[in-house]
C-alpha positions in Angstrom: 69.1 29.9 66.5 71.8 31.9 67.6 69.8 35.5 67.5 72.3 38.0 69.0 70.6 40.6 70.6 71.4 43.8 72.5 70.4 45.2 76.2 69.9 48.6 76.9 72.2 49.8 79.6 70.8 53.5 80.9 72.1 55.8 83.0 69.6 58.4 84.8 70.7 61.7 86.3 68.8 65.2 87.3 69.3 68.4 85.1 68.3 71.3 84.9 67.3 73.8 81.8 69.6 76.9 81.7 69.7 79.9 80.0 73.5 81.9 79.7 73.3 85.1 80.9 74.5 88.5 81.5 74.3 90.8 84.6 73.3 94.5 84.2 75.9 96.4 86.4 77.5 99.9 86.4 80.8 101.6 87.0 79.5 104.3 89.0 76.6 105.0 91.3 72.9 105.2 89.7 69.4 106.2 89.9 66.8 104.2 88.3 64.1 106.6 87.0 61.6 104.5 84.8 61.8 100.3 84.7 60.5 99.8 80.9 60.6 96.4 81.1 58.9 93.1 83.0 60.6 89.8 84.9 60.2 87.8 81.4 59.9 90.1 78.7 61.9 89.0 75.5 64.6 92.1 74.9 66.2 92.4 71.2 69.1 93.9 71.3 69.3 97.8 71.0 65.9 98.1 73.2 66.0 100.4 76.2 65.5 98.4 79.3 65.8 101.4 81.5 66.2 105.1 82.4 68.5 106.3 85.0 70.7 109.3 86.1 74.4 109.4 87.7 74.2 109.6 91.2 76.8 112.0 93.1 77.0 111.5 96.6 78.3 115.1 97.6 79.5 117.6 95.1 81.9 118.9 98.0 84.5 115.8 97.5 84.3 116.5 93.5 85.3 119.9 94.3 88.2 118.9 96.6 89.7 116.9 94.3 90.3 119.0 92.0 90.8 122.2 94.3 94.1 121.4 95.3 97.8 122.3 94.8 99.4 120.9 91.5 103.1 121.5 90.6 102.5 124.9 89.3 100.7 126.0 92.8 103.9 124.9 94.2 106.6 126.5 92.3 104.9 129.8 93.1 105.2 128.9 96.9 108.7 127.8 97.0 109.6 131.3 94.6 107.8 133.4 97.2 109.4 132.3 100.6 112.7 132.4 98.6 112.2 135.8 98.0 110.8 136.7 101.1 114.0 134.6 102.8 116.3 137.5 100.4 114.7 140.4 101.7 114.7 139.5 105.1 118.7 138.9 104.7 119.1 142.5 102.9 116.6 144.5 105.4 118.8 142.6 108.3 122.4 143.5 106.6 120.8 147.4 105.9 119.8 147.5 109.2 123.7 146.7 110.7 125.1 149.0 108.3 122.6 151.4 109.5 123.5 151.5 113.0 127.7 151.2 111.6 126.9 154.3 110.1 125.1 156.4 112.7 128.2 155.3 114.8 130.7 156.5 112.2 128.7 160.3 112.5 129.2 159.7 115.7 133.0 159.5 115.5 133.4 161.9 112.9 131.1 164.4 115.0 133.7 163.6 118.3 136.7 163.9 115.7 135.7 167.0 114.4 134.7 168.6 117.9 138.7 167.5 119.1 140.4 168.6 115.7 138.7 172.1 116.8 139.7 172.0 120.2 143.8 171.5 118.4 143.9 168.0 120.5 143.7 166.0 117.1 145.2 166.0 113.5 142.3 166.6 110.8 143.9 164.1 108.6 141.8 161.6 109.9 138.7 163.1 109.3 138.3 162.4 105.3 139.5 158.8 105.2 136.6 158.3 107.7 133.8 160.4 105.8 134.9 158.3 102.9 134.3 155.0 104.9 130.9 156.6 105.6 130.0 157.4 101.9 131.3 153.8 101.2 128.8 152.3 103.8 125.6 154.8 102.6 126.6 153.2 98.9 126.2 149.9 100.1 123.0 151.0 101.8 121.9 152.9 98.9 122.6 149.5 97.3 120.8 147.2 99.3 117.8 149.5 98.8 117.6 149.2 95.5 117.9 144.6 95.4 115.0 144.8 97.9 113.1 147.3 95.7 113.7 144.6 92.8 113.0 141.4 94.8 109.1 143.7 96.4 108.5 144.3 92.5 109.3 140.8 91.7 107.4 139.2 94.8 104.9 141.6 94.0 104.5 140.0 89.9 104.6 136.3 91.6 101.5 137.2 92.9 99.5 138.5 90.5 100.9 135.9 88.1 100.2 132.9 90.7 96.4 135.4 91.2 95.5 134.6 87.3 96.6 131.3 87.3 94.2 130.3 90.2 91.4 132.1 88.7 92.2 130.3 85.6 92.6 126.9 87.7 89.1 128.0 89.4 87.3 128.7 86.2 88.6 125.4 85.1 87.2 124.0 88.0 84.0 125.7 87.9 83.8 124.5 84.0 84.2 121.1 85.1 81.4 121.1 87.7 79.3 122.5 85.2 79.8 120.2 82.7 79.3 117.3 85.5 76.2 118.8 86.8 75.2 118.7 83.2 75.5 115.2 82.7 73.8 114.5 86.0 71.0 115.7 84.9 70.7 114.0 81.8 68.0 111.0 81.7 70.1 108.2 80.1 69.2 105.2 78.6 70.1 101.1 79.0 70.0 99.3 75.8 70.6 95.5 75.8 73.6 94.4 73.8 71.9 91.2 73.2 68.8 89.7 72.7 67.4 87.5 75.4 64.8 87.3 78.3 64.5 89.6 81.2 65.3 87.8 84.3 65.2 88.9 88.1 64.9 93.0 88.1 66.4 93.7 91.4 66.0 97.7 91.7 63.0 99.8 91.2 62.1 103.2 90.3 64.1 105.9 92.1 66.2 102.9 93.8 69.7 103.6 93.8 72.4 101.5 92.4 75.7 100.8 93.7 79.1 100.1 92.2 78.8 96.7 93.5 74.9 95.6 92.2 73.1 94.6 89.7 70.2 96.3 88.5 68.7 92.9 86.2 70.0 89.9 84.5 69.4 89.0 80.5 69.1 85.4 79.8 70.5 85.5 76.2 68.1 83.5 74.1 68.9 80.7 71.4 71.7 79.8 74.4 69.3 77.2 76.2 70.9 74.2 77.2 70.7 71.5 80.4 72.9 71.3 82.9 73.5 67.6 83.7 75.5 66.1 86.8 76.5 62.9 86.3 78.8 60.7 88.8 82.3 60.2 88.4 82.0 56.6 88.3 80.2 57.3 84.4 82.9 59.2 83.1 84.0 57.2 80.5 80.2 56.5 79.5 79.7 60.0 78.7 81.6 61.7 75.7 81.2 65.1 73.5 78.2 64.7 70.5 76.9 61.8 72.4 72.3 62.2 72.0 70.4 61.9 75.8 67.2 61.7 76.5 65.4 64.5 78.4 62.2 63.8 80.3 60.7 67.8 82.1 58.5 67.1 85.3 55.5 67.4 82.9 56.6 63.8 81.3 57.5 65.8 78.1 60.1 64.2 76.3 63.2 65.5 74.1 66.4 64.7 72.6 69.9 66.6 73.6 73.5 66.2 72.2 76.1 66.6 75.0 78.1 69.8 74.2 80.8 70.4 76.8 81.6 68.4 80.3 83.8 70.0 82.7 86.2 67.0 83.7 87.4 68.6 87.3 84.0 67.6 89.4 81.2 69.3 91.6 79.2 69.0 94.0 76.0 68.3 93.5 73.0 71.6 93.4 71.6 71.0 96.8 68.5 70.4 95.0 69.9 67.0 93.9 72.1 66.2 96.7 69.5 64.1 99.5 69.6 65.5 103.2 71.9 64.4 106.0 74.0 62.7 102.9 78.4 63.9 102.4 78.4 65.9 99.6 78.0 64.5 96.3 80.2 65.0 93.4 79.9 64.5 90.3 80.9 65.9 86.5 79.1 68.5 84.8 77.7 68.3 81.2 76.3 71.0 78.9 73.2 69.4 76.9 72.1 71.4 73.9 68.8 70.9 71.7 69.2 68.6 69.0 67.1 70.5 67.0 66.5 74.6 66.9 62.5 73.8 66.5 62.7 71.7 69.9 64.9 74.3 71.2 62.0 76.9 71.7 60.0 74.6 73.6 62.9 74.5 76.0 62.0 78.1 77.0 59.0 76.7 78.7 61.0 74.6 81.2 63.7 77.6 81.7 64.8 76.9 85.7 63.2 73.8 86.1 64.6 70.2 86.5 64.8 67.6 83.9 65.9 63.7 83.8 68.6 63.2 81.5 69.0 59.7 80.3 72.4 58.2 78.9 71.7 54.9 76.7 74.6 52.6 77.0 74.3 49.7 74.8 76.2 46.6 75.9 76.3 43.1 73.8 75.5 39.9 76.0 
């Protein structure tokens, strides 16, 4: 009898069981004050994994930032060397027609002294008092811009006075307030629920712009991470079931997910020594069921052995 009959065709490659996760990091520098949580403690989200306080290096630069000129600062600068510029300029031009006058008495004093002695004509002495009165108006004159340009110089500055002391109580309202919120013992919730992974600060450890205080594995996100070579590619496609066997010889079923068609090379836990670099495609293996799912947890980091059936007719 013709019995047709099938072969089993399987394809073996390493995995490993994930969890998706999120790194803890901060904007800004930080103090840890109390860890309230353990490496492996289950989180729900809204709990408090943490206290901390903002860090401030030096209070110095936060005062230096702000303590500067601005645009207003400036206008009152320009406004006060222009002024200053003017009454130079009108003390200098009082000061020539200063000396133009004492030279004019001077010459009506010698005018006067000839007219007496009969050897000049006093016709010439009014036209040149009146050029002296004319010269004394202009003085008188000048006087009374510079007077205007002290009194304004003089409101510049008490004007440019109030608003620095209002710039510096600004100032001083802003360090407060910072200061403030420095000392305030803040909280870290978790957004999501999950499992705490590596804690990498401690109490009183500071935190930098650039670390991570922990990492939350977000739980109910389990999967394997499969590498399977290129030369399978077409063996492999999305909703296909695997089988999973942990190093405990536990077995399990999987649906693939995802694969990630551009390839990798191999976790240097799979690739053997003094070997080129393997690469190979990537697969996302999910439970096939919730309930097997949370045994998953158990194997979280460790290796598996995902196996591919193929069936092929002879």
């Amino acid at each position: 009898a013709n019995k047709g009959y099938e072969k089993f065709a399987l394809i073996k490659v390493n995995g490993q069981v994930i969890l998706e996760k999120m790194s803890v990091n901060f904007t800004e520098e930080i103090r840890i004050k109390k860890m309230l949580v353990n490496e492996g403690d289950e989180a729900v989200a809204g709990d408090s994994l943490f206290s901390y306080v903002v860090e401030t290096p030096n209070n110095d630069d936060y005062i230096s930032t702000y303590n500067k000129y601005d645009g207003n600062s400036n206008w009152y600068l320009r406004e006060k060397m222009s002024v200053a510029r003017q009454i130079e300029l009108k003390r200098s031009d009082k000061a020539g027609l200063k000396t133009l006058v004492r030279l004019k008495k001077q010459e009506l004093e010698e005018l006067k002294q000839r007219v007496y002695l009969g050897s000049e004509l006093s016709h010439k002495i009014e036209p040149l008092k009146t050029k002296i009165q004319e010269l004394e108006n202009e003085i008188a004159s000048l006087n009374s811009e510079i007077r205007v340009l002290l009194n304004y110089r003089k409101k510049l500055e008490r004007q440019e006075a109030l608003s620095m002391s209002a710039e510096a109580a600004r100032i001083q309202d802003e360090i407060n307030a910072k200061a403030a919120f420095e000392s305030l013992l803040l909280y870290y919730t978790t957004p999501i629920t999950g499992l705490i992974g590596q804690i990498s600060k401690q109490e009183n450890e500071v935190c930098y712009q650039s670390e991570s205080v922990m990492t939350i594995h977000k739980l109910g996100q389990i999967k394997v991470k499969a590498y399977f070579p290129p030369k399978y590619a077409e063996k492999i496609s999305l909703g296909d079931e695997v089988d999973l066997i942990f190093e405990d010889k536990t077995k399990s079923k999987g649906i693939i997910q995802n694969f990630y068609i551009s390839t990798y090379p191999l976790p240097p836990e799979f690739q053997k020594r003094y070997e080129p670099v393997t690469r190979s495609i990537v697969v996302d293996i999910v439970p096939k069921d919730e309930a097997e799912g949370e045994n998953w947890l158990s194997y979280y980091k460790m290796s598996v052995q995902v196996i591919k059936r193929t069936f092929t007719g002879l």
